[in-house]
C-alpha positions as CSV (number, residue, x, y, z in Angstrom):
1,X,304.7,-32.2,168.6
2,X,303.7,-33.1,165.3
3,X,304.2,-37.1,166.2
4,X,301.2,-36.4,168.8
5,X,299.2,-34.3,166.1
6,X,299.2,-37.6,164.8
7,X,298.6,-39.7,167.1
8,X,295.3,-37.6,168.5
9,X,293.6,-37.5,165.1
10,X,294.4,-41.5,165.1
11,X,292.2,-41.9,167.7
12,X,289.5,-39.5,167.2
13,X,289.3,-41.0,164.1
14,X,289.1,-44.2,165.8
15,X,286.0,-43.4,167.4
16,X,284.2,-42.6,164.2
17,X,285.4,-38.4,163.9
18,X,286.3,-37.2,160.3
19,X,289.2,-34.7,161.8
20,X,289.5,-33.0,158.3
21,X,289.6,-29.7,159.5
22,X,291.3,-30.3,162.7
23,X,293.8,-32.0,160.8
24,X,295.2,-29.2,159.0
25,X,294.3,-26.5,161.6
26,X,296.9,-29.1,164.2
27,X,299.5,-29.8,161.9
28,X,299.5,-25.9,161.1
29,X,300.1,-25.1,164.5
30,X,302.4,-28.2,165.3
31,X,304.8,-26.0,162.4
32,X,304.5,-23.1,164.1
33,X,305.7,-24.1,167.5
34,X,308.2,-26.3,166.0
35,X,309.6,-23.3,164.4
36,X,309.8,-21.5,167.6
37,X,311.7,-24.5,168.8
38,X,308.9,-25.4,171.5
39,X,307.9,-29.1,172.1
40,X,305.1,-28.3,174.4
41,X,302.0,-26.1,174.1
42,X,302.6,-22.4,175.4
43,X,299.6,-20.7,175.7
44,X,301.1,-17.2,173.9
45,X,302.0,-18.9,171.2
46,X,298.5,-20.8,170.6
47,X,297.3,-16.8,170.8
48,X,299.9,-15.9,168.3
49,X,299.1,-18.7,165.8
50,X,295.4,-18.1,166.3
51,X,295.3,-14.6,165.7
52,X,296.3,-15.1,161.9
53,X,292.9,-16.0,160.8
54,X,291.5,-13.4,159.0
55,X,288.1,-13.3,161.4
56,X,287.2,-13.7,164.8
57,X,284.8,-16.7,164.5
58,X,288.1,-18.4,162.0
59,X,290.6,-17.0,165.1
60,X,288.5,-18.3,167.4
61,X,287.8,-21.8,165.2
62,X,292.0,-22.1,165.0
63,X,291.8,-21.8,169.0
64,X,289.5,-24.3,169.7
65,X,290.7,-26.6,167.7
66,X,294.2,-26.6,169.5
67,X,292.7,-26.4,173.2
68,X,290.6,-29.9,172.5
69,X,293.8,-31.2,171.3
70,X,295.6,-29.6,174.4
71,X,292.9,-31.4,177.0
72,X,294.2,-34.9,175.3
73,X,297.4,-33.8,175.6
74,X,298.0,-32.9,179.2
75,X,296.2,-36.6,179.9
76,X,299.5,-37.9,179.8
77,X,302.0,-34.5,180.1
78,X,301.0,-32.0,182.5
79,X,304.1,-29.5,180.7
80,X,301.5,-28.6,178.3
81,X,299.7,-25.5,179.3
82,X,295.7,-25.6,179.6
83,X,294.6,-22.3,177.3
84,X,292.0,-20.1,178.7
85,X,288.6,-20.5,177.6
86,X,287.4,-18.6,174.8
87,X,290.4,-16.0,174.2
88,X,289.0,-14.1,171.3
89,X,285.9,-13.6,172.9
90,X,283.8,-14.6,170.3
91,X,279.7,-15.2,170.6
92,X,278.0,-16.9,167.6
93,X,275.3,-15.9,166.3
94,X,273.1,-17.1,164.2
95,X,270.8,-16.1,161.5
96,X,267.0,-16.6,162.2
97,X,265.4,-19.2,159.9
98,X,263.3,-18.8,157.0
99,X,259.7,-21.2,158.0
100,X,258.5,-21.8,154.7
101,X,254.9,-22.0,154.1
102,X,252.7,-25.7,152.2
103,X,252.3,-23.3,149.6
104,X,256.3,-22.3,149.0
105,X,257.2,-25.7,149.5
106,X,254.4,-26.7,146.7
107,X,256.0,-24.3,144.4
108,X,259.8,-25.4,145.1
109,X,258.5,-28.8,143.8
110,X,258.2,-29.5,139.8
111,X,257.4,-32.3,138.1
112,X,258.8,-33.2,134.3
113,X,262.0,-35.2,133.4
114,X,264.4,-37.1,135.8
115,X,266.4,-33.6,136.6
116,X,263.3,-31.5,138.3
117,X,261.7,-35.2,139.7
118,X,265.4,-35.3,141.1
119,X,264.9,-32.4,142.6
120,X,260.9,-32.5,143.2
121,X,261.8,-35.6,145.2
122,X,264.9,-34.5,147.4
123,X,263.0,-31.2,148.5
124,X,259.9,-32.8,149.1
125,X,261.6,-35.3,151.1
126,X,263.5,-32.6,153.3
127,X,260.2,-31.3,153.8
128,X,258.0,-33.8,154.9
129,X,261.1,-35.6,156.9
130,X,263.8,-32.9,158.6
131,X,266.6,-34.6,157.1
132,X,269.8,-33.3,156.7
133,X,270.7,-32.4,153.6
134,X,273.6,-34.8,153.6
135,X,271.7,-37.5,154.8
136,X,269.4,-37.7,152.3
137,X,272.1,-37.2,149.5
138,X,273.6,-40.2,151.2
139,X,270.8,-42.7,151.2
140,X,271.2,-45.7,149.1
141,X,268.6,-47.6,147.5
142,X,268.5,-50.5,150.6
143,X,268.3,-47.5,153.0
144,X,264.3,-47.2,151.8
145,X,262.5,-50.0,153.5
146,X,258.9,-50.7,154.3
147,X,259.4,-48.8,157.4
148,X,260.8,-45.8,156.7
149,X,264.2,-44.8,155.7
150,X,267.7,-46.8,157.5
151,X,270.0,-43.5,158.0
152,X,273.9,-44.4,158.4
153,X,276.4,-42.6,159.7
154,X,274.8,-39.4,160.5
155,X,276.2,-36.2,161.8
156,X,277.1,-38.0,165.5
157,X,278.1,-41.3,163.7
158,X,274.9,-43.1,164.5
159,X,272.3,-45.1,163.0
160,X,268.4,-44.2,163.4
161,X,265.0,-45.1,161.3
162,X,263.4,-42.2,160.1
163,X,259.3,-43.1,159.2
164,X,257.7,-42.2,156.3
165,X,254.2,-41.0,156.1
166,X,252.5,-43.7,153.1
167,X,252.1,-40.9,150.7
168,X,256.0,-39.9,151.3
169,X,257.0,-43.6,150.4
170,X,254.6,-43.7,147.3
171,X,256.2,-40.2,146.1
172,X,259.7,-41.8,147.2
173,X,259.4,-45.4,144.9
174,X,257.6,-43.4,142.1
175,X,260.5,-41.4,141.6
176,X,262.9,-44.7,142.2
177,X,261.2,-46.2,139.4
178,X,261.8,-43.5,136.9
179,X,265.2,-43.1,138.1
180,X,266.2,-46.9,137.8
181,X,264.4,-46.8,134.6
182,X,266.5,-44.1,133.4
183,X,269.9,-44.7,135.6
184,X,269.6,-48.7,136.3
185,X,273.6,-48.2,137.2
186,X,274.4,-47.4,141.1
187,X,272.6,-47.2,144.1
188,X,272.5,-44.0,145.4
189,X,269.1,-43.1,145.5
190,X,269.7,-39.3,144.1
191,X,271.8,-39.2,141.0
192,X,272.4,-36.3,138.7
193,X,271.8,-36.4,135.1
194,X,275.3,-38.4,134.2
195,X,273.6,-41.1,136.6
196,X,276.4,-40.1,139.3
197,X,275.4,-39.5,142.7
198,X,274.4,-36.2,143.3
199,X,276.2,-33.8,145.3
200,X,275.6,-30.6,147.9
201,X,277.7,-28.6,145.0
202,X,275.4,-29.3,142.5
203,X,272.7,-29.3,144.7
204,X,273.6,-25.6,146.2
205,X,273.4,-23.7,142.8
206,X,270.0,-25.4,141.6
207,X,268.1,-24.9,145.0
208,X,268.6,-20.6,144.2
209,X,267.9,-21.1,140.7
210,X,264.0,-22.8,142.0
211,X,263.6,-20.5,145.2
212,X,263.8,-17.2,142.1
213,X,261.6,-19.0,139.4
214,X,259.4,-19.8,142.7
215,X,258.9,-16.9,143.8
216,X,260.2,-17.2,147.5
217,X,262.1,-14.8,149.4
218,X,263.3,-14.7,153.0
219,X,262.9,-11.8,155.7
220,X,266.1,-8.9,155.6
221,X,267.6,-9.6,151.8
222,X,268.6,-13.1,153.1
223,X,267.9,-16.2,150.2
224,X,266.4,-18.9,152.4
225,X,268.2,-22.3,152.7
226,X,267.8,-25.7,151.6
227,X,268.3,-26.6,155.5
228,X,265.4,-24.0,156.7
229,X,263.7,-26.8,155.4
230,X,264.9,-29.1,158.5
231,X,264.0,-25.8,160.8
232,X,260.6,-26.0,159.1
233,X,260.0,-29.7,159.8
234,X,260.6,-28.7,163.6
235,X,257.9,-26.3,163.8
236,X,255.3,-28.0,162.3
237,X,256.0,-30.7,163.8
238,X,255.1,-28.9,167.0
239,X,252.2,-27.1,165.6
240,X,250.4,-30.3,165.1
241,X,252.0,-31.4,168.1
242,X,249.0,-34.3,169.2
243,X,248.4,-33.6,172.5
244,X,248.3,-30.1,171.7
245,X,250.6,-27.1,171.2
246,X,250.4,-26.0,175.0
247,X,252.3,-29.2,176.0
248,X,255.4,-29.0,173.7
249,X,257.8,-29.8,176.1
250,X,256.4,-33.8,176.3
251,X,257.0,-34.1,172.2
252,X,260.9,-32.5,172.3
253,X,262.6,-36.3,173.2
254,X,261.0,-37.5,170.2
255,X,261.3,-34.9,168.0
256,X,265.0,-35.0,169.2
257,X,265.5,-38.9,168.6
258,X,263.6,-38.1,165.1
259,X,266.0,-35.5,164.0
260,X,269.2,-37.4,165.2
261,X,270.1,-34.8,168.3
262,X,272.6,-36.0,170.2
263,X,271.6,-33.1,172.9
264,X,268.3,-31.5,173.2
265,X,269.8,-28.0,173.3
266,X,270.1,-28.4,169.8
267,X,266.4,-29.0,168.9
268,X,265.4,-26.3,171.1
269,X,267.3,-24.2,168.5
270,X,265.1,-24.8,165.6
271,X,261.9,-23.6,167.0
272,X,262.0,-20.5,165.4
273,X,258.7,-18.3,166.7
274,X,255.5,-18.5,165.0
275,X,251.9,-16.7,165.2
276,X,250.8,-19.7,166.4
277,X,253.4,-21.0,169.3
278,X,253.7,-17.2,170.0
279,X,250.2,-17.5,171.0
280,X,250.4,-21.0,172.5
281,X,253.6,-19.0,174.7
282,X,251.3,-15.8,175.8
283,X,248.6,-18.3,176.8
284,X,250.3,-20.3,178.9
285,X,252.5,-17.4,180.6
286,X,248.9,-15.9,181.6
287,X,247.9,-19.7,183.0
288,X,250.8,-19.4,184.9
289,X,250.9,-15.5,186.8
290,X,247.0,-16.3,186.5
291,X,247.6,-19.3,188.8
292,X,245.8,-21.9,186.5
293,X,247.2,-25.1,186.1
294,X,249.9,-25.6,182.9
């Protein structure tokens, strides 16, 4: 079995998939069965394997992983057996979003020596933008243009142009010129203070230390995240929506293409409830059992 562990994360990998997970998760399991002496998947002993993570959501991680490779599997030898769906029953949930407000996002941003214009810069940018976080640790010096920013290799292994508002840019080059000025070496457009490029690790630990000296907390003891910032974008982006808040629906292919969705389910996610779409939502439910037109 383990010679077609191999040969599936060939493939995926051929299509532009990093597999790093998958790749122990299979060859984990691939043991296991070998050491039961099976050469085809069985079903039990996928449950068996499985049900040594410590978790439901890592059980149910372990599972998945397997049954994708299964599907693949069974394209070309029926004798492997098709797992149910979802074995370990598990629903995810997730946490609702901190929206942070101009004036938290003002405070989150410092100005003074390379290390807090760094930082001024990359959180700015996530503001006014919706990157993801990884994206915009990634961008390279070429990747800013006159049009906006060239994003590579994303999260689906695709390619999009993000626009920059003119004051974004400006902000943008002025830090690119202290930061050449300073780290001429490289071109990664965020470096750390050894002129290296900088990293979601170092990132991580910083972002806390700025969201206490700021100030800003989140709802129910949670620390908000760098990404909320992305969930933020969404919502104001809506807000301001230009052909008005009450016809959202028309803006979510863009905003979509603009974030890098592949599927629109997933920008659906980050419009976390606001006063004002609340009120946008009781408006037009009244239009509606009112009979006006939407």
């Amino acid at each position: 079995m383990m010679a077609a562990v191999e040969a599936y994360l060939a493939l995926r990998r051929s299509a532009g998939f990093a597999m790093s997970n998958a790749e122990y998760l299979l060859r984990s399991f691939a043991r296991f069965a070998a050491a039961r002496g099976e050469r085809h998947v069985r079903a039990t002993t996928l449950a068996d394997w499985a049900s040594q993570g410590p978790s439901v959501a890592q059980r149910h991680a372990r599972y998945q992983a397997v049954c994708s490779f299964v599907r693949q599997l069974r394209l070309e030898d029926p004798g492997h057996e098709l797992p149910p769906p979802n074995y370990f029953g598990y629903k995810k949930t997730r946490r609702i979003p901190h929206i942070y407000t101009p004036a938290e996002v003002s405070r989150l941003t410092p100005q003074g020596t390379l290390r807090p214009w760094t930082y001024a810069t990359l959180i700015g940018l996530l503001a006014a933008t919706g990157m993801r976080v990884s994206e915009a640790l990634g961008l390279r010096l070429g990747d800013v243009t006159a049009e906006g920013l060239l994003i590579r290799k994303t999260k689906f292994q695709k390619t999009r142009l993000v626009p920059l508002h003119d004051t974004t840019l400006a902000a943008l080059r002025s830090y690119l010129e202290q930061r050449l000025r300073m780290h001429p070496e490289g071109d990664h457009v965020f470096v750390g203070s050894n002129g290296l490029p900088l990293t979601y690790c170092a990132v991580y630990p910083v972002f806390g230390t700025v969201l206490k000296a700021a100030g800003v907390r989140g709802a129910q003891g949670h620390r908000p995240r760098l990404h909320e910032l992305r969930h933020t974008f969404a919502v104001r982006a809506l807000e301001s929506a230009p052909a008005g808040r009450q016809r959202i629906g028309q803006n979510m292919v863009a905003l979509a293409t603009y974030l890098g969705h592949v599927n629109i389910d997933a920008t659906y996610w980050y419009l976390q409830t606001t006063a004002e779409l609340l009120a946008d939502t009781a408006a037009a439910g009244e239009r509606f059992f009112t009979g006006e037109q939407l």
